[in-house]
C-alpha positions in Angstrom: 101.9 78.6 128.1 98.5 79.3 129.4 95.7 77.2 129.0 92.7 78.3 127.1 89.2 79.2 128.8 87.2 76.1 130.0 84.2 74.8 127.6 83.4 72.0 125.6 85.2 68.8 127.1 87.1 69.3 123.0 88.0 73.0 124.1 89.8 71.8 127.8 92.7 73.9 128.3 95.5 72.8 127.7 98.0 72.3 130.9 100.5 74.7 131.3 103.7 74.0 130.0 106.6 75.1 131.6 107.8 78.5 130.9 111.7 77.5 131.7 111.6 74.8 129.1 109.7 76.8 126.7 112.5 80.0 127.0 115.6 77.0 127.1 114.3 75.0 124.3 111.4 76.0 122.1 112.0 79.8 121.9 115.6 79.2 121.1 114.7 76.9 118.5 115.4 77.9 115.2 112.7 75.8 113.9 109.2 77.6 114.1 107.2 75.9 116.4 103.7 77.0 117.0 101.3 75.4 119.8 97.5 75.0 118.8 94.5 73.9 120.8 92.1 71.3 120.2 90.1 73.7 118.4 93.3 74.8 115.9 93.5 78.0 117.8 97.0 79.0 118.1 98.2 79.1 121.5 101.5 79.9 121.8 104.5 80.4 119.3 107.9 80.9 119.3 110.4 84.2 117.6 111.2 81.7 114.7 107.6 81.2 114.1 107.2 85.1 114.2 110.1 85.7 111.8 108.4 83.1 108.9 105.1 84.4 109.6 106.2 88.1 109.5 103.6 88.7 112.4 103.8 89.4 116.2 102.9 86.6 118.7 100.2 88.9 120.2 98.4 89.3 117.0 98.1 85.5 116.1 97.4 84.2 119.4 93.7 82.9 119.8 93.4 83.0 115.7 92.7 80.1 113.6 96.3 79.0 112.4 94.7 77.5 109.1 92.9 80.5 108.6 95.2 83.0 109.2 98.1 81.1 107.3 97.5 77.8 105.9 97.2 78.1 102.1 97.5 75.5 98.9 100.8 76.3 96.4 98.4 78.6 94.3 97.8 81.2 97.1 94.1 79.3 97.7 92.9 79.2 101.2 92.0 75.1 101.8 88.9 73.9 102.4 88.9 73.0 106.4 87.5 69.4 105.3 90.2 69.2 103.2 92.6 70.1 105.1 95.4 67.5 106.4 96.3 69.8 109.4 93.1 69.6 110.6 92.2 66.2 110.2 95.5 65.2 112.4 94.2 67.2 114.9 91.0 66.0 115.2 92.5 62.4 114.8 95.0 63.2 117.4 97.8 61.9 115.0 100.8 63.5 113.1 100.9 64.8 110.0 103.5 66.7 107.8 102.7 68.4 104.2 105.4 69.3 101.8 104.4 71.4 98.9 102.0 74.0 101.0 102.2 77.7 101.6 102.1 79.8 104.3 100.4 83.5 103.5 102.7 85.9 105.5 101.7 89.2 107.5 102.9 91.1 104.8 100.6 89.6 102.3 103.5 87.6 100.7 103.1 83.9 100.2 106.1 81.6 101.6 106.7 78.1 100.3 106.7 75.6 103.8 106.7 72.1 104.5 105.1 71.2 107.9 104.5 68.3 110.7 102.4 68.1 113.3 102.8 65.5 116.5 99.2 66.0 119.2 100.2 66.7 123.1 99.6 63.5 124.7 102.1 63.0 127.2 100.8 62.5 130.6 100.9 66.6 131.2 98.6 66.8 128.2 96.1 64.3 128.1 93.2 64.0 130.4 91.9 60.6 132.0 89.2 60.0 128.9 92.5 60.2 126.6 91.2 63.0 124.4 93.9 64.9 122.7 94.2 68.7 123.9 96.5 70.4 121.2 99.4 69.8 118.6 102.7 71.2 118.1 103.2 72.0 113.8 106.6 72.7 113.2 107.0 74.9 110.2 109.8 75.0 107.7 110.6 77.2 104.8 111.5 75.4 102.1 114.9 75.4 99.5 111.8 77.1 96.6 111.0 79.7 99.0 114.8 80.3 100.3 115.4 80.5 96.4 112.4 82.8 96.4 113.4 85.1 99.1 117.1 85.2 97.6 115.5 86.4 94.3 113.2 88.8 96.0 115.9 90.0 98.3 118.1 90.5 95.1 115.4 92.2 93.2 114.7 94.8 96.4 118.6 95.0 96.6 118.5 95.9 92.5 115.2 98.4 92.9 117.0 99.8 96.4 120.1 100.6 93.6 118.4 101.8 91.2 116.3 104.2 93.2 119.4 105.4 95.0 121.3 105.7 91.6 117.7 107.4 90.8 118.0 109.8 93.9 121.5 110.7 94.0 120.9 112.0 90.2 117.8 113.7 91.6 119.9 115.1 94.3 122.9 116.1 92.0 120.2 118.0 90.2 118.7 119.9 92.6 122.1 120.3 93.8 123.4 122.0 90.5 119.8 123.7 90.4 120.5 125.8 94.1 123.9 126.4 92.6 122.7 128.2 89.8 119.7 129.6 91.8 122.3 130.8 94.9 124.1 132.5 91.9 121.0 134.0 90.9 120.2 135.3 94.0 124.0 137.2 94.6 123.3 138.7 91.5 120.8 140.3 92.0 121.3 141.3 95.6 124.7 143.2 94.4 123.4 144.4 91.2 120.7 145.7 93.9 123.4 147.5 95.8 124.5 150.1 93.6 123.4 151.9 90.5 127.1 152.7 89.0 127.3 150.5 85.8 131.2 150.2 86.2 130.7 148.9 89.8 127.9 147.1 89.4 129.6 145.1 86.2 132.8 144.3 88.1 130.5 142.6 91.3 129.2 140.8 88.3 132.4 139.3 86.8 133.4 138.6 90.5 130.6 136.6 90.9 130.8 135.0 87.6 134.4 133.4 86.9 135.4 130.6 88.2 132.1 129.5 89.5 129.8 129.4 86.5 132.6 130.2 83.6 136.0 130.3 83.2 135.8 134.0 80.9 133.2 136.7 81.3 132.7 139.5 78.5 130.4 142.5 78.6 130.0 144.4 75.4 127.3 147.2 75.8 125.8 149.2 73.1 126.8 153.3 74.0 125.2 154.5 70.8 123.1 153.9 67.9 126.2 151.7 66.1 128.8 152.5 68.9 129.8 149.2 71.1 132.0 149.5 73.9 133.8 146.2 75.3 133.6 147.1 79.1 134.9 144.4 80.9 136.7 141.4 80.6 137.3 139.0 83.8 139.3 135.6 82.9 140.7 132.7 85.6 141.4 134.1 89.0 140.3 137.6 88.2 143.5 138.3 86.4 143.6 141.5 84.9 147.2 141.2 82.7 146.5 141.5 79.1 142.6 141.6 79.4 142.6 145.5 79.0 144.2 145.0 75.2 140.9 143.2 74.6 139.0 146.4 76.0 137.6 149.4 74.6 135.4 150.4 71.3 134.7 147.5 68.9 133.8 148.2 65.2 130.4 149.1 64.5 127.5 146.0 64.8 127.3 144.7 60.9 123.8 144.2 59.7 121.2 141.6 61.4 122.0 139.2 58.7 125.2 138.3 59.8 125.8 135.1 61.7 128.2 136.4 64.4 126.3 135.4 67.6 127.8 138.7 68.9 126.0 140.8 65.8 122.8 139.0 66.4 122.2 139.2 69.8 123.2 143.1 69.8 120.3 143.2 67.3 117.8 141.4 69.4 118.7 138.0 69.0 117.9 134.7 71.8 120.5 133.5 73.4 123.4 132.0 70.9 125.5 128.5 72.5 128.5 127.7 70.3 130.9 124.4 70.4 134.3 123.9 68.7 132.4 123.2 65.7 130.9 126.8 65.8 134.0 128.6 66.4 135.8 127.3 63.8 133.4 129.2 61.5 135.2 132.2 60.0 134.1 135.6 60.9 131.9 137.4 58.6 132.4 140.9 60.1 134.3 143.2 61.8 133.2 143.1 65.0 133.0 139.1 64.8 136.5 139.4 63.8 137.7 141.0 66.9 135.3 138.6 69.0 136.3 135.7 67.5 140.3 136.3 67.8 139.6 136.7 71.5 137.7 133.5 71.6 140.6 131.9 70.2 143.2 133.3 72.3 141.1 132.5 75.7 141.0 128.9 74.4 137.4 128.8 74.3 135.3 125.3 74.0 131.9 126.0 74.8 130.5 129.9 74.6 127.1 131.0 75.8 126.2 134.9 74.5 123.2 136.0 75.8 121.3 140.0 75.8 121.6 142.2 78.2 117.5 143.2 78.4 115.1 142.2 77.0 114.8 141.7 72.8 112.7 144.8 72.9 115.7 147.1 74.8 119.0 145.0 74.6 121.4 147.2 76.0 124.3 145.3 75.0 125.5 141.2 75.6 127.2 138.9 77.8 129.9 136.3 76.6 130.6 133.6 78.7 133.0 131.1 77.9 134.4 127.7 79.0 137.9 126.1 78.2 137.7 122.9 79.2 135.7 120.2 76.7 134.9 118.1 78.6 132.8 120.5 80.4 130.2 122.5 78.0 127.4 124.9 78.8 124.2 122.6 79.3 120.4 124.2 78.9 120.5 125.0 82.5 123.8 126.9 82.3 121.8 128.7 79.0 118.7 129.4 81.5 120.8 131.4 84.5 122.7 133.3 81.6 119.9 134.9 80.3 118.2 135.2 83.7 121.4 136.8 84.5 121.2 139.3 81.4 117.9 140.2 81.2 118.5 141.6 85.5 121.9 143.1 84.5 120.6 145.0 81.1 117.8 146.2 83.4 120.3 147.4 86.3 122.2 149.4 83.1 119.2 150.9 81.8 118.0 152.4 85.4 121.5 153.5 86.2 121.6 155.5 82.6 118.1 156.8 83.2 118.7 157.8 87.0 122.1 159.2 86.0 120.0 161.5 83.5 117.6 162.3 86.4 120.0 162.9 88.4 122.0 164.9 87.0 118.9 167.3 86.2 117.4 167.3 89.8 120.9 168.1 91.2 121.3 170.8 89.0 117.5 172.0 89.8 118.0 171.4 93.4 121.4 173.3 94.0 120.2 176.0 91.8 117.3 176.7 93.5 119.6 176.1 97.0 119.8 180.7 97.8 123.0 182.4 98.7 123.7 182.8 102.5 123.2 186.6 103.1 125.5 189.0 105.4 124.1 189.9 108.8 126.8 191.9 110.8 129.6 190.3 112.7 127.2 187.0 112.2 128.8 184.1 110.2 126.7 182.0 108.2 127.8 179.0 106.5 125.8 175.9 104.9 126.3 172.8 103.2 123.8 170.8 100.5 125.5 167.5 99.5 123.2 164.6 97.3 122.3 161.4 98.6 125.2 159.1 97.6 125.4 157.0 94.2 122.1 154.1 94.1 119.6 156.8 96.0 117.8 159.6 94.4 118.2 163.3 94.8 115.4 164.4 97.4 113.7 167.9 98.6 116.2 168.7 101.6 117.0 172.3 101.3 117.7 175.3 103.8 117.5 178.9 104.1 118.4 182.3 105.7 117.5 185.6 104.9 117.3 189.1 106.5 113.4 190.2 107.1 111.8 192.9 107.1 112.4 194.3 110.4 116.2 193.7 109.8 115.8 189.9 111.9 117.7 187.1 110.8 115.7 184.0 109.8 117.1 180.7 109.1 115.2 177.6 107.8 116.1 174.2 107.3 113.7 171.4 105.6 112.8 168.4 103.7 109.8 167.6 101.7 108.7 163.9 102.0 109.6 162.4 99.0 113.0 161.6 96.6 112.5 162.5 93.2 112.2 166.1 90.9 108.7 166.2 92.3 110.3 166.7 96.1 112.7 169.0 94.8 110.3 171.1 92.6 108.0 171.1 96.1 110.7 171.9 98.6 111.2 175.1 95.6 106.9 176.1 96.3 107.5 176.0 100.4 111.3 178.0 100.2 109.3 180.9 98.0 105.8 180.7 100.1 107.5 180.6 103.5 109.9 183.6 102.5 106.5 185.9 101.5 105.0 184.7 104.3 107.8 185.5 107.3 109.2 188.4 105.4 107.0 191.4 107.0 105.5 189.6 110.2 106.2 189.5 113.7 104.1 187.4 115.0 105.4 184.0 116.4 107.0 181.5 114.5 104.8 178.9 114.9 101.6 181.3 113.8 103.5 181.5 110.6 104.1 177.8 110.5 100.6 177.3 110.9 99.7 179.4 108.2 102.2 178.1 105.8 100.6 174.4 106.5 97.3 176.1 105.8 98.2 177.0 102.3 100.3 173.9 101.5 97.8 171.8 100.0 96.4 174.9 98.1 99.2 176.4 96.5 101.6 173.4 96.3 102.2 169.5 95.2 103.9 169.0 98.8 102.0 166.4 100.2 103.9 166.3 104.1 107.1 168.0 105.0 109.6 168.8 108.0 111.1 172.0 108.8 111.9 174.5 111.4 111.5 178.2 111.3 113.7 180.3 113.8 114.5 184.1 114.2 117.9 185.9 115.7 116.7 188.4 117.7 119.4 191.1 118.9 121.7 193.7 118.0 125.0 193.4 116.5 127.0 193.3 119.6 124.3 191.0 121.1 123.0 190.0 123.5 120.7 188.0 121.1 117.7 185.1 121.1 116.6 182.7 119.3 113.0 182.4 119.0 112.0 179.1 116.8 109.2 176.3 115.6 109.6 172.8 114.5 107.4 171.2 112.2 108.5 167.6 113.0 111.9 168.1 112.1 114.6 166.9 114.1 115.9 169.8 116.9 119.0 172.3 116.6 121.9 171.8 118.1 123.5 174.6 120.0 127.3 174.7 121.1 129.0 177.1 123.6 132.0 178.2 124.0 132.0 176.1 127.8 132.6 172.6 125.9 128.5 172.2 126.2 125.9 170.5 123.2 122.8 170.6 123.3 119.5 170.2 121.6 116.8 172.5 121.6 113.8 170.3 121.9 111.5 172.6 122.6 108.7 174.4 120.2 108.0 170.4 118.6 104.4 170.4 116.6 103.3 168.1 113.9 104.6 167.6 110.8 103.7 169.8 107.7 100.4 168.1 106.4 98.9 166.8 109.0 95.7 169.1 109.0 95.8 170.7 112.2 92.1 170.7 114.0 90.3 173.5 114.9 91.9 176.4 116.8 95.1 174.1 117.4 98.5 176.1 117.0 101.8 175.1 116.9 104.0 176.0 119.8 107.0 178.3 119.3 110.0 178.4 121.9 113.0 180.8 123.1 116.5 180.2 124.1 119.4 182.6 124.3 122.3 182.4 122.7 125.6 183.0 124.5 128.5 185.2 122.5 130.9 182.6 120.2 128.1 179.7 120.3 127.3 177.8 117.2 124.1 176.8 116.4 123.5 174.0 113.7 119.9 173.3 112.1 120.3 170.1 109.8 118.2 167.6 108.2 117.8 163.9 109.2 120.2 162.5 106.6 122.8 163.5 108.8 121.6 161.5 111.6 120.2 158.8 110.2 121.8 155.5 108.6 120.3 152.3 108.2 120.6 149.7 110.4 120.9 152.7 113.4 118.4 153.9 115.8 117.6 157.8 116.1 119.2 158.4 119.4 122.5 156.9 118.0 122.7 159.1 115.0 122.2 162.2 117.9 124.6 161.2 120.0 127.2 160.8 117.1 126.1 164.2 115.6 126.5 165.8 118.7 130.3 164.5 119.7 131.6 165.3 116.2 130.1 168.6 116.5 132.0 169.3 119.9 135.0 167.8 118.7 134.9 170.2 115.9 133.2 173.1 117.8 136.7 175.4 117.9 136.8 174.8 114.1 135.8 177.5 111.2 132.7 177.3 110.5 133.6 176.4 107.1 135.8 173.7 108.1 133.1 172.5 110.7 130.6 172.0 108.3 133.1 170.5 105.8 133.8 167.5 108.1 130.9 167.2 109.8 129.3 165.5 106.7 132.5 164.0 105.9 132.6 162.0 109.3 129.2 160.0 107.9 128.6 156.8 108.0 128.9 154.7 104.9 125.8 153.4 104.1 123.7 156.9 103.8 121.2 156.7 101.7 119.5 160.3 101.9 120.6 163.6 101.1 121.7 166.1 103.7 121.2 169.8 104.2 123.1 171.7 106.9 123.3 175.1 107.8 125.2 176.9 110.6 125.6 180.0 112.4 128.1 181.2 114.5 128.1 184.4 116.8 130.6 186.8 117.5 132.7 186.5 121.0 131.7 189.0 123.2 133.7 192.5 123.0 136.5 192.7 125.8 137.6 196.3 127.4 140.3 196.1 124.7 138.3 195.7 121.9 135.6 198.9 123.1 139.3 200.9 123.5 140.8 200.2 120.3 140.9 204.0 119.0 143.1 205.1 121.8 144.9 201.2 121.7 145.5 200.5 118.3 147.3 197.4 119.4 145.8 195.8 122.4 147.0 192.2 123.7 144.6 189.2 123.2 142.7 188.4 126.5 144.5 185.8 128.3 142.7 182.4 127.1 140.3 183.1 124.6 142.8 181.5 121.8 142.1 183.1 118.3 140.1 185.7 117.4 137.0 185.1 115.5 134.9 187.5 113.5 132.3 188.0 111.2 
């Protein structure tokens, strides 16, 4: 060990020991030996010693070992005069104590017994014979051995007992994310659709096996009408469950104890055991409700509201077979959680239906008839925005103006609701009185319609494009067209070619054109038997798609169906969607006439003249 920095002749450093010896013998020990100089300043100890004393060898040495360790069987720190260690050393004579203790790192008093024997071998000792340290061995005792057992056994009882603790915590929180993952399914496919029938068989999907074993959804249809809608037992099976279906007698009066009766009047959620069902039913309804009870085997039942107590649109039975299993207050918690979101996904789907129904009606109503314009075919499609999205202010147009010109418009008001479709009504009236009589380009009229929008309308922004068909009968013809942010026509010809006319783009309805600006209007003529399709973006656009994507499949079904009717074009074209649409779509399409062959201009004097060789079928207006 090293020796201590010379002083005092009392504070000599002690000779170095060999290390060798010390690694064979004293750190192998399992005794603990510590080495302290003349001055009780510990010098060296061994891994034993640091074990006892529960504290590293770097940390002690150069301390005071009856300081930092040395205490009396009450926890006391000794007096130094008192001290037997001490007066050993400085008699240069062994010692041993048995009934001492020794305060650990850890602040934890250990019963020891000790001995000490002073370094005066001839390594040790100088020439005067003054003694230069002591070796105290250090032994814990059988008390604190006891001790430690007892402590061990107590952290080994409070280590059970938090882990018994914890793994109830953790069952818990387990069952807690169970019924909060449930939860949250729910209400994302409840989110998904707004068709009650749908949306109530996700529901029973979702419910049986993993929270009960039955599911039962009565809903109220009338003021004293209740309609048993669905009923979902183990596995989903469906056999027998429909004779349980269909119109229950009417609801008794609120005083009746049926948990059914009482929750249909506004009742809290009603939990029943055995006990409870053995109760005979005091009304019709309960009659019918308890008899399926019975036949499902039911031990534990949980009926809860659909809505709130205010608006309960009907109730929710769920039921468990096995006793040794019942519905607990958590189970009670999700079930009405799981009501009150499913009456509120009923009542929106019975008031959207209602809307609906109206703005469909308002909206194809308002929709004009196509006109006839020569040998020109006209065809055009409206279809709603599928079931969960609301009807919105799409709409198209083509009439014949006053200078005998063709105009078609297709558009859509920003916005999904009776408001959008009442406004896309205000733009298809101003737009026709404003294009009827005027010449001038399409995008001067644009401009001007844009200029009264805010005055004379509720529209706030809107999308449309303007065009006129310029030409005689028998061609040739041009079209001549402005876009108000709307997404560009697509042209076919009768060479295999699609394209998009992107041309004539200006900003969107609404956006307050400055000073002197105009929107630009464009030209492009049309070949004889080309098709040209204006369209809004809900046949381009599905979620989850880019833009471009949504072009590029528009314009490959469009060629693949380009030798189609026009009818039958327009027919699958919005057939070919992608599921997943959530916005309505307008379409409207025009066709022109092939041009005439030297047949055709001699038909008088050939009343039956051969088809041109490949031109296929003849098309006409």
């Amino acid at each position: 060990m090293d020796g201590l920095k010379p002083g005092a002749e009392h504070e000599r450093p002690l000779p170095a020991a060999k290390p060798q010896l010390w690694q064979q013998v004293v750190e192998q020990l399992g005794t603990a030996v510590a080495v302290i100089d003349s001055a009780g300043r510990i010098a060296a100890v061994n891994p034993a010693a640091e074990q006892l004393l529960g504290r590293a060898a770097a940390t002690m040495c150069g301390q005071d070992l009856h300081d930092l360790c040395h205490r009396d069987p009450g926890g006391a720190r000794i007096p130094r005069e008192r001290c037997p260690l001490l007066r050993a050393l400085a008699e240069g004579r062994s010692a041993r104590g048995d009934d001492d203790r020794c305060l650990r790192g850890d602040g934890r008093l250990v019963p020891v017994s000790w001995s000490t024997s002073p370094l005066t071998d001839d390594d040790v000792c100088d020439v005067s014979g003054v003694v230069q340290g002591m070796v105290v061995l250090i032994h814990e005792t059988a008390a604190g051995h006891g001790a430690r057992q007892e402590q061990a056994e107590r952290v080994e009882q409070r280590e059970r007992a938090e882990q018994a603790e914890q793994a109830a915590r953790t069952s818990a929180l387990e069952s807690l994310a169970e019924r909060l993952t449930l939860v949250a399914e729910i209400t994302d496919v409840l989110g998904q659709t707004l068709e009650v029938d749908e949306a109530l068989a996700r529901l029973s999907r979702l419910l049986v096996p993993r929270l009960a074993d039955w599911a039962v959804v009565d809903l109220l249809v009338g003021p004293r009408q209740v309609h048993r809608v669905a009923v979902t037992g183990p596995e989903g099976r469906d056999a027998g469950q429909e004779d349980w279906q269909g119109q229950l007698p009417p609801p008794a009066e609120e005083s009746a104890r049926s948990p059914l009766v009482q929750v249909l009047h506004g009742a809290g959620p009603v939990v029943q055991d055995r006990a409870d069902l053995e109760v005979p039913p005091d009304s019709p309804p309960a009659a019918v409700h308890s008899a399926f009870l019975k036949a499902a085997g039911a031990a534990s039942v949980i009926t809860v509201p659909l809505g709130t107590r205010r608006q309960v649109t009907g109730a929710l039975t769920l039921v468990r077979t096995d006793p040794a299993r019942p519905f607990g207050t958590g189970d009670v918690d999700v079930a009405s959680d799981i009501g009150r979101r499913v009456g509120l996904v009923i009542d929106n789907a019975r008031r959207f239906g209602r809307q609906r129904a109206v703005a469909e009606a308002m909206q194809r109503n308002l929709l004009p008839p196509l006109p006839e314009h020569g040998r020109i075919q006209l065809a055009a499609r409206y279809q709603p925005a599928p079931a969960g999205s609301q009807v919105g202010g799409d709409w198209y147009d083509a009439f014949t103006l006053r200078d005998g010109t063709l105009a078609l418009v297709i558009g859509d008001v920003v916005g999904h609701d009776l408001t959008a479709a009442a406004g896309m009504a205000q733009l298809h009236g101003i737009l026709r009185s404003l294009a009827w009589d005027r010449t001038e380009p399409t995008g001067a009229i644009v401009d001007r319609l844009d200029t009264a929008m805010h005055a004379i309308t509720s529209v706030s922004m809107a999308t449309l494009v303007l065009a006129r068909v310029e030409g005689p009968d028998t061609g040739p013809w041009t079209l001549r067209w402005t876009s108000a942010g709307h997404p560009p026509p697509l042209l076919l010809t009768p060479d295999g070619n699609a394209q998009y006319l992107e041309a004539g783009q200006g900003l969107i309805l609404g956006t307050h054109l400055d000073a002197g600006g105009h929107r630009p209007s464009a030209a492009h003529v049309l070949p004889p038997g080309s098709t040209l399709l204006l369209y809004t973006d809900g046949l381009i656009e599905v979620p989850g798609s880019d833009l471009d994507s949504g072009l590029g499949r528009l314009r490959r079904h469009a060629l693949a169906l380009a030798h189609e009717p026009l009818e039958t074009l327009c027919d699958q074209l919005s057939a070919r969607m992608p599921p997943g649409s959530t916005d309505d779509i307008a379409l409207l399409a025009l066709r022109l006439p092939e041009a005439e062959t030297t047949a055709t201009r001699t038909v008088l004097t050939s009343p039956e003249p051969a088809p041109e060789p490949g031109t296929g079928r003849a098309t006409g207006g």
